[in-house]
N, C-alpha and C positions, 0 to 999 in steps of 0.2 A: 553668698559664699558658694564656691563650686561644687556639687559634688563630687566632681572626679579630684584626687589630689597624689600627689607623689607618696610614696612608700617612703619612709625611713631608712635609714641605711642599717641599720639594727634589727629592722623586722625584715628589709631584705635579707639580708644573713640567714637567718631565723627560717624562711623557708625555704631558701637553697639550701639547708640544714635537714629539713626535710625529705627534699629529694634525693639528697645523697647520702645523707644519713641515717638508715634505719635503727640501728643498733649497734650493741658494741664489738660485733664481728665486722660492722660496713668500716667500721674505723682501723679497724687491723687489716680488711682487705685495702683500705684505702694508703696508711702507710706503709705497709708489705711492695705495695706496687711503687711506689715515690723510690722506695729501697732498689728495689732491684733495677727502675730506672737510671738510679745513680751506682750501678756496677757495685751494686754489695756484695761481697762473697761470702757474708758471716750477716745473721740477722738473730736478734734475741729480740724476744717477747714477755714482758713482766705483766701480770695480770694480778689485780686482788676483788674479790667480788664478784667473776665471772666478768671483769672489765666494766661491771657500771660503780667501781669503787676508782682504781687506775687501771689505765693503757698504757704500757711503755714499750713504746720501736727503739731499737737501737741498731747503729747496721755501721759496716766501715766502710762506704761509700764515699764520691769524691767530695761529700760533704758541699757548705755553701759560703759564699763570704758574704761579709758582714750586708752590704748591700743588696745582693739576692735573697738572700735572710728576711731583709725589713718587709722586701717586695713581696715573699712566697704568699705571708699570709693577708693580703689586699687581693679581692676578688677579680679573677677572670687573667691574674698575671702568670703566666706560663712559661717554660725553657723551650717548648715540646714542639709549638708550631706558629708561624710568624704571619701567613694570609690565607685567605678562603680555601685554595689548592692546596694546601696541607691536609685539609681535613679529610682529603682523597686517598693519602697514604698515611695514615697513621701508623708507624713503627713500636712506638712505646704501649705502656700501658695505661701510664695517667697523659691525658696533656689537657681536661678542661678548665685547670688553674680554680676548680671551687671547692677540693678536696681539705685545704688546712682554714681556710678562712672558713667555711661551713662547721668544722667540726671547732674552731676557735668560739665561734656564737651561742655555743652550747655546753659549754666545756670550761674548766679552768686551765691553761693552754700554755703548754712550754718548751720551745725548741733550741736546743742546744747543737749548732754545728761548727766543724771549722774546715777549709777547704787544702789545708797543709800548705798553704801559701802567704796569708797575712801572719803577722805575726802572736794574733791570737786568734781563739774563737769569739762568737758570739751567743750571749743565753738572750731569746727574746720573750716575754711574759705577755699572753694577749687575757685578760680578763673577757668576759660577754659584758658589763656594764663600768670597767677603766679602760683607760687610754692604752696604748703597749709601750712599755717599757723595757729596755737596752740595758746589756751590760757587760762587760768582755768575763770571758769564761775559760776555762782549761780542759780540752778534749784531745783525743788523737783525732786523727782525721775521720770524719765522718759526721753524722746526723742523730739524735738522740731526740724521740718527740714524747712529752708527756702528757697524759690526757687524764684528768683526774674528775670525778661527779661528772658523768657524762648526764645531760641534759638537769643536770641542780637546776638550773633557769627557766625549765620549762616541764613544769610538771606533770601535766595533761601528756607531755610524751612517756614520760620517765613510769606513769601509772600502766605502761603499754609495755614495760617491759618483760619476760620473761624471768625466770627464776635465775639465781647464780648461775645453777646447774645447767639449766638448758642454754643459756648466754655461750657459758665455759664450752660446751657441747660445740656450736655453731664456730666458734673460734678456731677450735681442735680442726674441725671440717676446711674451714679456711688456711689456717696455716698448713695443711697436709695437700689441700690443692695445688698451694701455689708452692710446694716442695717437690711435687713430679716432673713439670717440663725445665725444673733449675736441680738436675741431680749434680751441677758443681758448687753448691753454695750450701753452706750448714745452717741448718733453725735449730733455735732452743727455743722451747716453750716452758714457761715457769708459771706457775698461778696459787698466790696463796703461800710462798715463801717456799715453794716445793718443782720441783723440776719434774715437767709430766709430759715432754716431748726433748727430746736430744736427738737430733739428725745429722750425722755428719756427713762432709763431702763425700759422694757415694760417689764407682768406679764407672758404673752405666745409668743409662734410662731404667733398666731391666732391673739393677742392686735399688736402686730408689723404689720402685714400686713394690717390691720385696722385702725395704723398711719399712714401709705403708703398712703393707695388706695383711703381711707375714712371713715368715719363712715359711709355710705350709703350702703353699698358694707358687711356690718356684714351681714344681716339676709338672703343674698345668699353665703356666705361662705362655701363650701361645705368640709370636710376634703379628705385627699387621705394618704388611707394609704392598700401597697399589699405589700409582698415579694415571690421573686419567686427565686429559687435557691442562696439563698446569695446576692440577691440583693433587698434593701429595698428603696420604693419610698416612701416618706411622703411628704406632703403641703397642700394645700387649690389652688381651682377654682370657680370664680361664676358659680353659675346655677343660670341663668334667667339675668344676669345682661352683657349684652355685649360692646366693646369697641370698636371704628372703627378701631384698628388700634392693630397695638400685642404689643405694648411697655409697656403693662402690662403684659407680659409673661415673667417669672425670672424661666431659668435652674441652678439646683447648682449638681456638682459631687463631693460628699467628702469635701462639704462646699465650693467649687471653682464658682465661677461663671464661666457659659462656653457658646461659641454660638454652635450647633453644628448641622448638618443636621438631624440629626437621632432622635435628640432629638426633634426638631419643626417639622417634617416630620411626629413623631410620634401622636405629639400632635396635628397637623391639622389631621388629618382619626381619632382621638378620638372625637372629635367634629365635623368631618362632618353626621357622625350618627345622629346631631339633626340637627332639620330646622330653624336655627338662623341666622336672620343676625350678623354679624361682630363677633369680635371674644374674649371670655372670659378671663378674669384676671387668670394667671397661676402664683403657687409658689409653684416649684416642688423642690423636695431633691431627690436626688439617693447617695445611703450608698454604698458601693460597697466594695472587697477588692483591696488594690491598685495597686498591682500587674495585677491587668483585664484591668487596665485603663493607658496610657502614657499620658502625662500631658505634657511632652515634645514636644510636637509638633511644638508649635510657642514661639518664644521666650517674645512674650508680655502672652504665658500659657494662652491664651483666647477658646483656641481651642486643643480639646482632641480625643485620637484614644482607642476606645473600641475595647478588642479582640475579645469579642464576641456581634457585632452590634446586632443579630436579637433578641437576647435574650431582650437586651436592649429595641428594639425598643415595642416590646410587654408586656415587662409590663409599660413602659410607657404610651401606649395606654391605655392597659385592665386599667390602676388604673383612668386612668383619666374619663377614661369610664365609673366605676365603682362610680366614685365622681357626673359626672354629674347625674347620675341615670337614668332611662328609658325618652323616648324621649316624653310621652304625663307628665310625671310630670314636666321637664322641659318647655313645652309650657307653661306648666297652670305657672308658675316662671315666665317664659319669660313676660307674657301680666299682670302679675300684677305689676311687675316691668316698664314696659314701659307706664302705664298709669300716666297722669300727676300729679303729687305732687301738684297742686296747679290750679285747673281747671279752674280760673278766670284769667289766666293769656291770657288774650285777649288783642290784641292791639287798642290801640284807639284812637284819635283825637291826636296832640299833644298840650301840653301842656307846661306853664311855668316851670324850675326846682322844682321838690318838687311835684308839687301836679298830681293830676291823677283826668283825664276826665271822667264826668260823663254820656256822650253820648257814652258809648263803642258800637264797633260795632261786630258784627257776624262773624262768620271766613267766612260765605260766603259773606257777603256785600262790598260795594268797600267804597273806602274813597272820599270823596268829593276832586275833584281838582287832581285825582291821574290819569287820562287821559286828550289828549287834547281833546277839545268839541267834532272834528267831530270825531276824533275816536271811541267815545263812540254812538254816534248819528248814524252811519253811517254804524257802521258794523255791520252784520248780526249773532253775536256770542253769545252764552247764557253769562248771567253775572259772571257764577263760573269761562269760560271762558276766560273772562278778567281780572276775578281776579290774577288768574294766571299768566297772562302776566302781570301785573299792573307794576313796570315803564317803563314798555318795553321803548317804543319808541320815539326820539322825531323827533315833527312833522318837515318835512326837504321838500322839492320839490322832487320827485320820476323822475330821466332822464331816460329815457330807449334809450339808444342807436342804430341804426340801425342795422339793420343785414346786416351781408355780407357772402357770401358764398365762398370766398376764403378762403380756409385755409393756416391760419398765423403761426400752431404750435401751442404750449402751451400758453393760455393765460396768459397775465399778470394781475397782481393785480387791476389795473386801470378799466379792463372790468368786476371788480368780480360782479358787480350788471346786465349784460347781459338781457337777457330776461326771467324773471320768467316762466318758463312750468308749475308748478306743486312741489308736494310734495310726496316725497318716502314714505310707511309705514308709515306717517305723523311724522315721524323725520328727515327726509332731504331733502334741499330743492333742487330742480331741476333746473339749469339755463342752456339756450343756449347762450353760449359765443364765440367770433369768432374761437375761438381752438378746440373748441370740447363743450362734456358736463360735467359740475360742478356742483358736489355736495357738499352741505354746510352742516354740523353739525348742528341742529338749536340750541340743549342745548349748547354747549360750544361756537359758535358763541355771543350768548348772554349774556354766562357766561364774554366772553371777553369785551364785552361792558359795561356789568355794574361794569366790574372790573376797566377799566377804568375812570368809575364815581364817585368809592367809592374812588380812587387813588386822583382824585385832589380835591373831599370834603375834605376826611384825611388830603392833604398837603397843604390845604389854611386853616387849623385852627379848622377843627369837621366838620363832618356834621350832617345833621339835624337827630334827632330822636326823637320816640313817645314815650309816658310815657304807662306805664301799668296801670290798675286798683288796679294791687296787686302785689307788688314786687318779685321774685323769689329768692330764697335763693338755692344757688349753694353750696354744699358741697365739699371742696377740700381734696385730699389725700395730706400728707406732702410734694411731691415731686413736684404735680400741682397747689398745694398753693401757695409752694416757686418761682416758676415762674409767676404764676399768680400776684403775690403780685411784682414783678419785669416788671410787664408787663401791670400794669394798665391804665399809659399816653396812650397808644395806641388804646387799648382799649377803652378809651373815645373818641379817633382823630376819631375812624371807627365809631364813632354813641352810642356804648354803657355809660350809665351811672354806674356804678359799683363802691360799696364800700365795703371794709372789713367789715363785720358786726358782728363778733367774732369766736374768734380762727381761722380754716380754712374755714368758712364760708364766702362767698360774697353774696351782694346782689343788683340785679339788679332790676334797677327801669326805665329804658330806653331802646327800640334799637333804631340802624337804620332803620329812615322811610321807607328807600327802600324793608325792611324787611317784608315778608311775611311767616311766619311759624306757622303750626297748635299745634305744642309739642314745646315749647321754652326750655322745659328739657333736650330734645331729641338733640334737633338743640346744645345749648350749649355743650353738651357733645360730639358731633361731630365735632364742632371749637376747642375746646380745644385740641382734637387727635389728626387734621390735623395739628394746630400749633405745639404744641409737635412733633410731627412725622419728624424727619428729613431725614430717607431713603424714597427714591422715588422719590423725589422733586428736582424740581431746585430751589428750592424759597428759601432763605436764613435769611430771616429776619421775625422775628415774626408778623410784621403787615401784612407784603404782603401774608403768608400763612393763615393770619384772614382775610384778604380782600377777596383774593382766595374762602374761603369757604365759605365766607356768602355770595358773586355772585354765586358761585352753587348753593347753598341752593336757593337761589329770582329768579337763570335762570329758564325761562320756561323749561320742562322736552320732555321729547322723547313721541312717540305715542301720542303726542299734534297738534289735526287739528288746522291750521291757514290761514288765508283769504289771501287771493291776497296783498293784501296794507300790512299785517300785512307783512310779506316775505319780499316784497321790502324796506318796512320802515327797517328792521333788516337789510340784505344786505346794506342797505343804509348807518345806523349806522356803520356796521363791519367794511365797508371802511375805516371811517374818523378815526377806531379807530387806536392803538399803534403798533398794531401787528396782523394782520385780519388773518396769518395764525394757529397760536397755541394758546388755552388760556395758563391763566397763571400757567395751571398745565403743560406743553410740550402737551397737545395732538392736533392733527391736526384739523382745523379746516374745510379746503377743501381740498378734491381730482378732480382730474380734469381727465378725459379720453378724448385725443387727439378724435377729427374727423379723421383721415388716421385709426388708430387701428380701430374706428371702421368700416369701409368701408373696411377696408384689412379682419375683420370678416364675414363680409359679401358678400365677394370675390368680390367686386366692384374695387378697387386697386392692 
């Protein structure tokens, strides 16, 4: 018997399933694109489960007849391109014909179209392990694709998948993509019996990205438009208005969305020309001819190969360059924009729901009760001082263990509180512990601990927070709305008060007491990033990256002197806490340098 033998036709599927399938965003980007190919001008999206429950496209496209129908979902059948010289100019967005039949092999699978021409539709039912089955149907013109248990058939994928929420997340991302370079075609996104994106036909490029990102984000809208040898870039970038995070930066080549190194490569050195932090809203177009570009690269067509990169990457740059405009008019942008929308938004006593305390206090004054007695009494530190630490620490018995002068090898966790020496640069703290010497992080040592505290306020039912004097009105873009508005319980559990207050608008009348922030505009738009933002993280869940940030945000910061007691009370806390050596973004919290290394440096060993 041979070893080599043919594949099945079922496990072929199965891993063209694979490659063009990653999850239940590949499958919305995949029918999104079939859609627009067929001239949709309306596209609805029904989701339940974050899409690994159902996927439903519907769009009013020239739909299919009965026969194109049968053929769409048999692999490698296409409308899109007929010989090898086709693949040189690709125009469309799908044409490798393994989009329905890849996600049919995984999927319970059902497409309903009609092409306003036969006298009826067709509903066709593809099973992964029955035959497909026919039957005439009743639709208006158009395509309607259902995808229900995405990969039920294959477990080993399905255990890979992501939470509702992060799924839901990824989808939002996608449908808001492919809603920029089409501002004449309306999206609805529905998920959960609940409608969490409404787009409708907008009047320009400019009103679509201003559904997107927000109304806040118009009067830094900056346009871009250069060409340089047959290659044309057009979009919009803020000037002055920055993001912590790039997940508002959208590359499109020939109306594709694409991720591509040359292209973000290009666009960080056009903006490190100013002095901003984080990083601007990008909605770039490159026109090209399509012959310069292969689209073929990766069979999900996510990632594209330029013949001629450098060309590219220059006028990328020079346009974006050209949009932010010189670097002292965008400061003067930058600090009118980051001054607060609402200067009274100071925190103050807390208060019963609804109403707002009329003792507000100073962003340098402390709150009554927000230290214990003697810490306050006791230590030698100006009051701004403390404010900054303010809930640092609770008050616990300080052991300081003996020393011993044999060396044991690397300390264990148990000695992490040793003997306080000192303080590096006044960001890390210096311990002799029997292994050697340790150093401690102090901002993310502390960042772990108060993550810790906002973790079991959150999961025994909220915890406490303070009312503002003036409520803040958060502006959302349709994509941070839609999550936002999907993500408000949590947001209450971590301390926040927040309600829809009209259309994309939220309004918050509470934080978290533990909450110390002088720009609450600022800080929000920051949380909002970090949760959004799912590259980089291990954190998976939308609370826990809201927890995450608002303990950074309260942790005391670096180049922060702290007293003797302050140190060992934190060391003290880091013990008892969940995980003393990483916070909860992965970074390290101690290093430890053996005693031998260093005696072997000093050629004592």
């Amino acid at each position: 018997m041979p070893r080599i033998q043919l594949l099945s036709s079922d496990l072929i599927n199965k891993i063209a399933a694979g490659e063009v399938i990653e999850r239940p965003s590949s499958v919305v980007k995949e029918l999104m694109e079939n859609a627009i190919d067929a001239s949709a001008q309306s596209i609805e999206i029904i989701l339940e489960g974050g899409g690994k429950k159902l996927i439903q496209v519907s769009d009013d496209g020239t739909g299919m007849s009965e026969a194109d129908a049968i053929l769409s979902v048999e692999r490698h059948a296409t409308s899109k391109i007929r010989d090898f010289d086709d693949l040189s100019s690709i125009s469309t967005l799908g044409f490798r014909g393994e989009a329905l039949p890849s996600i049919a092999s995984v999927s319970s699978f059902t497409i309903t179209t009609w092409d306003g021409l036969e006298e009826h539709g067709i509903e066709i039912y593809a099973d992964p392990v029955a035959a497909i089955a026919t039957r005439p149907a009743a639709r208006d013109r158009g395509t309607t694709i259902r995808v229900a248990e995405l990969f039920e058939n294959v477990p080993a994928r399905r255990k890979f998948l992501k939470s509702a929420d992060a799924e839901f997340r990824a989808i939002v991302t996608v449908v808001s993509s492919y809603a920029l370079p089409s501002p004449g075609r309306a999206f609805r996104l529905e998920h959960n019996g609940r409608t969490v994106l409404d787009l409708p036909r907008a009047e320009s490029g400019r009103h679509r990205v201003e559904q997107l990102l927000g109304s806040d984000v118009a009067p830094s809208l900056s346009p871009i438009a250069l060409a340089i040898d047959g290659c044309k870039a057009t979009g919009f970038v803020t000037r002055g208005v920055r993001f912590g995070s790039r997940r508002n930066q959208y590359f499109f080549v020939n109306g594709r969305l694409v991720r591509d190194r040359v292209l973000t490569h290009a666009a960080t050195r056009a903006c490190e020309a100013f002095d901003f932090e984080g990083h601007p809203a990008i909605v770039l177009f490159l026109e090209m001819d399509p012959a310069t570009v292969d689209v073929n690269v990766h069979p999900a067509k996510t990632e594209v190969r330029f013949r001629d990169s450098g060309s590219v990457h220059v006028i990328v740059e020079q346009s974006i360059k050209a949009a932010l405009g010189g670097a002292e008019e965008g400061s003067r942008l930058l600090a009118s924009q980051v001054a607060p929308r609402v200067s009274e938004n100071v925190v103050g006593t807390p208060g019963p729901p609804g109403s707002f305390s009329e003792g507000a206090l100073r962003e340098q004054e402390l709150l009554p009760g927000a230290f214990p007695s003697y810490l306050t009494e006791s230590m030698p530190l100006r009051r701004e001082s403390l404010y900054e630490v303010a809930p640092l620490f609770q008050q616990r018995p300080v052991v300081q263990p003996p020393r011993e002068e044999v060396d044991r090898g690397p300390a264990s966790i148990g000695d992490l509180q040793g003997r306080v020496i000192g303080q590096y640069r006044m960001s890390y703290i210096l311990c002799d512990v029997p292994g050697g010497l340790r150093l401690v992080d102090q901002h993310v040592a502390h960042e772990r601990v108060l993550y810790d505290r906002f973790e079991r306020l959150a999961s025994s039912g909220g915890g406490a927070m303070q009312h503002l004097l003036t409520p803040y009105v958060h502006e959302a873009g349709a994509a941070e709305g839609a999550v936002l508005e999907s993500q408000l319980t949590d947001l209450r559990n971590v301390g926040f008060e927040i309600e829809r207050f009209s259309g994309r608008s939220f309004a918050i009348t509470a934080v978290p007491s533990d909450l110390r922030v002088k720009n609450l505009a600022t800080f929000f738009a920051k949380l909002v990033d970090a949760a959004l933002e799912e590259k980089g993280s291990h954190l998976t869940h939308l609370r826990e990256k809201m927890l995450a940030s608002i303990a950074c945000q309260a942790a005391i910061k670096v180049h922060r002197p702290l007293g003797g007691e302050e140190m060992s009370l934190l060391l003290s806390d880091l013990l008892a806490s969940s995980n003393p050596y990483a916070c909860p973004h992965g970074r390290p919290i101690i290093v430890d340098i053996r005693h031998l290394d260093i005696e072997k440096h000093f050629h004592r060993k």
